[in-house]
C-alpha positions as CSV (number, residue, x, y, z in Angstrom):
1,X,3.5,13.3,-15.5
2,X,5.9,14.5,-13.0
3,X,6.6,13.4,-9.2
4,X,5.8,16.4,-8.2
5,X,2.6,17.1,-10.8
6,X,1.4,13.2,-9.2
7,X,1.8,14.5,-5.9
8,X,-0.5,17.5,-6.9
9,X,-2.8,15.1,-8.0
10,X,-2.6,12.8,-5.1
11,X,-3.5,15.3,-3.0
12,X,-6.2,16.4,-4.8
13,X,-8.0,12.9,-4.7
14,X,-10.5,12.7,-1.6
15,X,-10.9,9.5,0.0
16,X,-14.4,8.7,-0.3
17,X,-13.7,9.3,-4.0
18,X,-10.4,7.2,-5.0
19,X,-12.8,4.7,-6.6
20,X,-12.8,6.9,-9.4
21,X,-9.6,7.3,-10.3
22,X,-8.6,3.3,-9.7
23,X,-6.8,3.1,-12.8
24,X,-4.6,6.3,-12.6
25,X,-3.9,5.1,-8.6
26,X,-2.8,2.0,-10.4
27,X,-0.4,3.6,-13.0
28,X,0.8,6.1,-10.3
29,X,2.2,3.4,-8.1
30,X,3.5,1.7,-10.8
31,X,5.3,5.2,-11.7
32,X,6.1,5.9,-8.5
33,X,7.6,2.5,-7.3
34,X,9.7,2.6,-10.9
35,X,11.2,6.0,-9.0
36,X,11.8,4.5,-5.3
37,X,14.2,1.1,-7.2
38,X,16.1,4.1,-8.9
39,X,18.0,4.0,-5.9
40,X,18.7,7.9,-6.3
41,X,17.3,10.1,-3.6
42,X,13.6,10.7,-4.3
43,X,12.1,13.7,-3.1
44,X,8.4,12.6,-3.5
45,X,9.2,9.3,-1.6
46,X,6.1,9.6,0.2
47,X,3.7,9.2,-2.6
48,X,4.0,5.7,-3.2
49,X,2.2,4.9,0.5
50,X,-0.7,7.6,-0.3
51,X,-1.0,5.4,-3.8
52,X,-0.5,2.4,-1.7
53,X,-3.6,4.0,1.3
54,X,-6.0,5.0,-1.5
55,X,-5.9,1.8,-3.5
56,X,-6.2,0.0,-0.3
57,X,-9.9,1.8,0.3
58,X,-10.6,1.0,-2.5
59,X,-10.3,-2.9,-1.8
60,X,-9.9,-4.5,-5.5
61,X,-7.4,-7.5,-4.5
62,X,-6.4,-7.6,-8.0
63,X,-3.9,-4.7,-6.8
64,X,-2.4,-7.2,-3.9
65,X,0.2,-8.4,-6.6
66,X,1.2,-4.9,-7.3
67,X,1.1,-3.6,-3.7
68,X,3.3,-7.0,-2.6
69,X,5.6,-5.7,-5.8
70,X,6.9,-2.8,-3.3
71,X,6.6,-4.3,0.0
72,X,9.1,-7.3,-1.0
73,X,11.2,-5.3,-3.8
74,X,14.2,-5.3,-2.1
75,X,14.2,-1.6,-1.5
76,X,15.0,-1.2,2.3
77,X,12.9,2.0,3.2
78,X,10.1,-0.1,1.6
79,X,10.7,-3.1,3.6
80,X,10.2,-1.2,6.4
81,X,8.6,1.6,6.2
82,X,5.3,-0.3,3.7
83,X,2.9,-1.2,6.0
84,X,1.9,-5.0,5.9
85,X,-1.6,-3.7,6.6
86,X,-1.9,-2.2,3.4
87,X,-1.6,-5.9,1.7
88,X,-4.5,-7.2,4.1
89,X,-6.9,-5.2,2.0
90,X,-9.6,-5.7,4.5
91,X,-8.5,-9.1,6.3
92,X,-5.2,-10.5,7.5
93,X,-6.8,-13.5,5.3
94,X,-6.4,-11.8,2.0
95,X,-2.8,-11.1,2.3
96,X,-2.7,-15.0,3.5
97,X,-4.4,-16.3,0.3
98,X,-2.0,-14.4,-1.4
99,X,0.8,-15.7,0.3
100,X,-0.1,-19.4,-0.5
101,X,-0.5,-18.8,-4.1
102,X,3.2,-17.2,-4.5
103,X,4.5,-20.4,-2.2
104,X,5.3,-17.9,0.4
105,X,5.2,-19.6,3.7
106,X,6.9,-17.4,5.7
107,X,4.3,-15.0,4.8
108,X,1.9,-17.2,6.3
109,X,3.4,-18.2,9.6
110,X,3.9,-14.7,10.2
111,X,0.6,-13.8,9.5
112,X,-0.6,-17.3,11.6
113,X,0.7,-15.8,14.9
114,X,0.0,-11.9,13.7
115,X,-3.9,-13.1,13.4
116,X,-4.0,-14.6,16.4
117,X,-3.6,-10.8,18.0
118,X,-5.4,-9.6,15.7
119,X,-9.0,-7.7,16.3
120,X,-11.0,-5.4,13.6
121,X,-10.2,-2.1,15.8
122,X,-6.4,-3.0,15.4
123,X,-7.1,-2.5,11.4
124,X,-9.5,0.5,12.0
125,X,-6.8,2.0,14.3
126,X,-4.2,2.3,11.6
127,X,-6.6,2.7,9.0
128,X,-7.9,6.2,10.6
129,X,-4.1,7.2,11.2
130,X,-3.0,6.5,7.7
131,X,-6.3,9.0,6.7
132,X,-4.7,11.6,8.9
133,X,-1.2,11.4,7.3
134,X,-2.7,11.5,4.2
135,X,-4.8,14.5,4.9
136,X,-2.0,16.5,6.3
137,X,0.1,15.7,3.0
């Protein structure tokens, strides 16, 4: 499959449905994150975060590893532009488990003082802009 014939599909996948198509999401990111290390200028760049928002509602942590994959590859519009949030799954405290399995304990003091800001309508806030950019997309 093409970029462009996975952004077609991307787009095509409504929210409330990206349960059922878990395991394409899965290989998509996989494909897509592949192109973003390339290091050549991607056109589609922007389909590895609606991969990254739609496996994310779907909540299976067993796509943490994956998801942490991009965040920490080393790829600097990754690094920053990969939203930490999308690693929490639902909870800060997934994303910290995580963190102390890999022996990663910068990970966890960060995410020590992040969670002591931290309030559910934070996480709904971004979650319900991230749905917006992915509709208009």
């Amino acid at each position: 499959m093409t970029p462009q014939e996975r952004t077609s599909k991307l787009r095509s996948i409504a929210l409330d449905e990206a349960h059922e198509k878990h395991e394409w999401l899965r290989q998509c990111f996989k494909e897509e994150l592949e192109e973003r290390l390339k290091g050549e200028d991607y056109e589609e760049f922007e389909n590895i975060y609606h991969c990254a928002l739609l496996l994310h509602i779907i909540g299976d942590e067993s796509d943490l590893p994956l998801m942490y994959s991009a965040k920490c590859s080393g790829d600097m519009d990754l690094s920053s532009g990969f939203d930490w949030q999308f690693l929490f799954m639902k909870y800060p405290q997934t994303l910290k488990s995580y963190a102390l399995s890999i022996n990663r304990p910068d990970i966890v003091k960060w995410l020590d003082e992040y969670s002591s800001d931290y309030e559910e309508e934070h996480m709904a806030r971004w979650l319900e802009s991230s749905k917006k950019y992915h509709r208009r997309a």
